[in-house]
N, C-alpha and C positions, 0 to 999 in steps of 0.2 A: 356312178356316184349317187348312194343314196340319201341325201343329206341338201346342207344350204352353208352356206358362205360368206359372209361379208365383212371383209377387213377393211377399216378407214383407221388414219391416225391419232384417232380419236377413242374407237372401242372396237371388239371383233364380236361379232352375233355366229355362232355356230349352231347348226342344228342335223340331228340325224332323223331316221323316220319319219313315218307318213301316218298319221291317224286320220285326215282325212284329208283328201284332194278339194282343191275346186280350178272349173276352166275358165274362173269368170270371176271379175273384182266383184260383179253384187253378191255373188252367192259367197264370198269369205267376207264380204263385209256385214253381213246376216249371220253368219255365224260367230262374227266379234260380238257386236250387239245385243245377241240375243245370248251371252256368257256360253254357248256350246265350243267357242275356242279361245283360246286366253291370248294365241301368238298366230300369225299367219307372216308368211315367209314365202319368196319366190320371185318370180317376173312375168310382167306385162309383156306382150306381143308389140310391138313395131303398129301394127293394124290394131286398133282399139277392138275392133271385130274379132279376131281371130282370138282362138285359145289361150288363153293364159296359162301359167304354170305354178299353182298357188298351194300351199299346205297349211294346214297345221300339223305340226312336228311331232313327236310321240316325245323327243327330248331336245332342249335347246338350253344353249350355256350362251351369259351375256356378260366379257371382261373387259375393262376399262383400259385403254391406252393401246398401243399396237401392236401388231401380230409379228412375233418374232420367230421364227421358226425355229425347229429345236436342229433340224437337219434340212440337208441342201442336196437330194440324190441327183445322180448325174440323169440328163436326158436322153431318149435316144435322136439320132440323127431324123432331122426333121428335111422336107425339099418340098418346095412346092411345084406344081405337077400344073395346073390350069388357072385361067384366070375366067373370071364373068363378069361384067363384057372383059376383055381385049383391049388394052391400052388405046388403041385407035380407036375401037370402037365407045369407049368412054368420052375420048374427045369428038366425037360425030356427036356422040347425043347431048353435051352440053352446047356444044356449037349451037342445036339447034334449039338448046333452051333457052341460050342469050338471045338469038333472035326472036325467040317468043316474048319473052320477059321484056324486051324491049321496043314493044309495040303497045303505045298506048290506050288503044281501044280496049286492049283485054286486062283483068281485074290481077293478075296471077302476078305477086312482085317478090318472091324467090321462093325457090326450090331445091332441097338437097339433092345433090347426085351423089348416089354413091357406086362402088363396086368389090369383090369380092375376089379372094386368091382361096384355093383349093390347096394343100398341101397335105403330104404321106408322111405317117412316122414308119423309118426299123421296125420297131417295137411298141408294143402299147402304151400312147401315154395315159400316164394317172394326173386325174384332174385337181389333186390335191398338193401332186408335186409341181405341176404347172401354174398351181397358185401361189405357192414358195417360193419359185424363181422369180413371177412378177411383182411379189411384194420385197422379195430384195433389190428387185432393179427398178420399181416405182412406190419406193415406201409413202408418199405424198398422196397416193392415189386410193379409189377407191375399188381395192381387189375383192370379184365376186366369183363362186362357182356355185353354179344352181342344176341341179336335179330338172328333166324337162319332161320325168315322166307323166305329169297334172298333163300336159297340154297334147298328151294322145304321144309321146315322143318315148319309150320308153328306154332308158339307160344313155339319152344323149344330154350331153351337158353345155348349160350356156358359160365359157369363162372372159375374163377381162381384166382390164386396168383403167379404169375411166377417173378423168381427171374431174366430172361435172356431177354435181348435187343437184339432184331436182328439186325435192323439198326434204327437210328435217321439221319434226315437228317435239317438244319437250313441252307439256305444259298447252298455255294458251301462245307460247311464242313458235315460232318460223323463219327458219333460215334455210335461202337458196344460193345458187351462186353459178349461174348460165353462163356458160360460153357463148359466140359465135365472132366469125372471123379467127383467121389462122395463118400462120405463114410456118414454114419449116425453118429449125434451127440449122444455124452455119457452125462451121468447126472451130474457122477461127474467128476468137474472141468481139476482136473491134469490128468487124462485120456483122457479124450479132446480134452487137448491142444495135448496129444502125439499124439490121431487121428491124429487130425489135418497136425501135422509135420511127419506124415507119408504118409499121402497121399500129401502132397508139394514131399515127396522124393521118391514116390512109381512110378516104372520107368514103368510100366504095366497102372496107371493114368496118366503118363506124354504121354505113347504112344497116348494112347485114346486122350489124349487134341491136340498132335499136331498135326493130323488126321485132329481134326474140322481147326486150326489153316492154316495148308497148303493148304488146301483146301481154305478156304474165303481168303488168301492171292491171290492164283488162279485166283479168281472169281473176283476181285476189282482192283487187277492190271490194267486191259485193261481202265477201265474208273475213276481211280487216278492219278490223279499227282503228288499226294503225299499221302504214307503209312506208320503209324508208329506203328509197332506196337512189342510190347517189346521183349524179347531173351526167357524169362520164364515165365508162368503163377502167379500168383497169391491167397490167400487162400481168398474166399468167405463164409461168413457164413449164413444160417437161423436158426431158431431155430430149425430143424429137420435133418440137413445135413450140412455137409462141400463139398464144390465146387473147384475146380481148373478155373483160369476165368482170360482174357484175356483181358486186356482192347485196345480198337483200335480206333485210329481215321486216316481222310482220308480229302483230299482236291479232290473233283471232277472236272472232263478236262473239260466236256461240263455241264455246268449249266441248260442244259436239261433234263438232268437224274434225275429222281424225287423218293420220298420216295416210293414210289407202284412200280418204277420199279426197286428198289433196294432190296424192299423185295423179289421180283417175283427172281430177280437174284439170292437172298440167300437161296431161300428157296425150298425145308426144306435141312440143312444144316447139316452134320457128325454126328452131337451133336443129333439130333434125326431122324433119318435115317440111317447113315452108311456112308461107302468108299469101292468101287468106291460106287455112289450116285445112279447111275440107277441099280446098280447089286442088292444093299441092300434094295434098296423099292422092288426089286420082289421079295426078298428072304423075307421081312415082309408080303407082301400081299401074299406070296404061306401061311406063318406059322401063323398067326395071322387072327382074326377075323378084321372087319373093326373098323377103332381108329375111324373114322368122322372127327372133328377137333382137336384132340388131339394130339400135334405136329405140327401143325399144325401155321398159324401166325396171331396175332389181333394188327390193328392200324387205323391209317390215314394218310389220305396227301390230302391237300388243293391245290388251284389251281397257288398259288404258287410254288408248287412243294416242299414243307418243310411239316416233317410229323414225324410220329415216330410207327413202329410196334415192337412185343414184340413176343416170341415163346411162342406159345398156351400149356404150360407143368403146372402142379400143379391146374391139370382143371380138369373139370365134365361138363355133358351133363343133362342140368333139362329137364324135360319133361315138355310138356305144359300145363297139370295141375297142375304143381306143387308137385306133390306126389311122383314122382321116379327120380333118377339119377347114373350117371353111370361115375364113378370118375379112372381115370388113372395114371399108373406110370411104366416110364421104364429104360431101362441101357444101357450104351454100354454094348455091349459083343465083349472081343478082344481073340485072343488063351489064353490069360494068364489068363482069367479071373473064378473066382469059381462059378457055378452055387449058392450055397447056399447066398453065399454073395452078390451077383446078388437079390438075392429073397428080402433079408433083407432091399436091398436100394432102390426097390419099394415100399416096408411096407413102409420104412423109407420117401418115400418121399408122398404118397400116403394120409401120416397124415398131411401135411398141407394143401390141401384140406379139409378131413371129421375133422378133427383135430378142424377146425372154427368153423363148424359146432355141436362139442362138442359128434361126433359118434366114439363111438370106434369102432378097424380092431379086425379080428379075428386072434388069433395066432394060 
């Protein structure tokens, strides 16, 4: 895919070509500034370190309201083949992160775990028809497919459905809207809705939510003039999970501060990383495989400095021929939390990725 992607229910930003790469938010934020590019498009790496995947476009088309596709082609048969870690061994390594986490001497008070399914297509899939089936079966969400050749990756593509806004930026104002804590949806109804009002009052998901919440409070104060953002979470739904979610806006001091560099401030944020922030990426990069861009952030920002990125979560990594991908999901883990339960709401979230795509997970 050579090109960029972002459909939210709000507007679709499409773009093809590459006039010029960069691996790195400072070198496209230097070339917004400095008028050499009017639009930069792409995503951030999961590791702030690692390579980024950024452009400016040679063409970009920006339309209002959501992305309807004109056609729906059939998939081919998708199966997933490996997993990383191993169901078991996903609950060994949060086991032993509850028991870290729960030791008061040490600083570290959560940590996402996450893990990953490997699956084979028949046929090659197209990342454009993969974005069609998940915007019909997550129109609420925000559907992204990104070009990953900036970041050394050449013809693999990052795709997704992520329900979370990291920042938006219009103007001098700002809107986010974080997740953290999660439980999986039930089938039937009246059981549900109790999920549901369980985890609003489950004080182990409110810990976890205000973690992310203190944090980006933190982080936005310095350059807010104004933050508003509510006492208590709120319930979020997809069709695979209930969400606790945070809706926040902000008035910024210097109308220099632009969307790219409010993402680079937020990210990656509690909700998939940890608290403190530097302690829990070393503690994921010691215990985990490399995520790549998973967790990672997809947006834009023009050279007006208005823009909007989205947290890289409910994503997969295609390959460049289209024949293999590698789909992720993970959790907080806080001391209170159950490994098994942990496991259940990666499954749980993992299906709306392969879920589009009509592959079943293995139990």
């Amino acid at each position: 895919m050579d090109g960029f992607l972002l459909a939210t229910p709000d507007g679709v930003v499409r773009t093809t070509g590459t006039r010029t790469a960069f691996d790195s938010a400072r070198a496209a934020d230097t070339a917004l500034r400095s008028g050499d590019a009017e639009l930069i498009v792409g995503a951030l790496a999961f590791d702030p370190r690692r390579p980024a995947a950024l452009v400016a476009p040679e063409q970009a088309e920006h339309t209002a309201g959501p992305w309807r596709p004109a056609a729906l082609p059939e998939l081919p048969d998708v199966r997933v083949v490996s997993e990383m870690p191993s169901a078991a061994e996903h609950i060994a390594r949060v086991t032993k992160l509850v028991e870290r986490l729960g030791d008061p001497k040490q600083p570290l008070r959560k940590v996402v775990a996450a893990r990953s399914l490997f699956a084979e297509a028949d046929a090659p899939l197209e990342p454009e028809v993969i974005a069609a089936h998940l915007v019909t079966r997550h129109p609420r969400a925000g559907v992204f497919a990104v070009d990953l050749t900036a970041a050394g990756r050449p013809g693999d593509t990052l795709l997704g459905a992520t329900p979370e806004v990291l920042v938006a930026r219009h103007g001098e104002r700002i809107t986010l809207r974080p997740l953290a804590g999660t439980v999986p949806r039930l089938s039937d109804p009246e059981a549900d809705a109790a999920q549901a009002r369980e985890l609003l009052a489950s004080s182990k998901n409110r810990d976890e939510h205000a973690f992310v919440i203190d944090w980006i409070r933190e982080r936005l104060t310095p350059v807010c003039s104004e933050l508003a953002i509510p006492d208590g979470p709120e319930l979020l739904s997809t069709p695979e999970v209930w969400h606790l979610a945070t809706p926040i806006t902000g008035v910024l001091r210097d109308p220099a501060v632009t969307a790219l560099d409010l993402a680079v401030l937020l990210h990656p944020t509690p909700a998939v990383c940890g608290t403190p922030t530097a302690l829990a990426l070393d503690a994921i990069l010691e215990l985990e495989e490399d995520r790549g861009f998973y967790g990672g952030a997809v947006g834009w920002c023009d050279h007006r400095g208005d823009g909007e990125w989205v947290v890289a979560i409910r994503c997969a990594e295609l390959s460049a021929d289209g024949r293999s991908l590698r789909a992720f999901g993970g959790g907080g883990i806080v001391a209170a939390s159950d490994p098994r339960a942990e496991l259940d709401e990666t499954t749980a979230k993992l299906r709306t990725f392969l879920g589009g795509l009509h592959c079943s997970l293995p139990r």
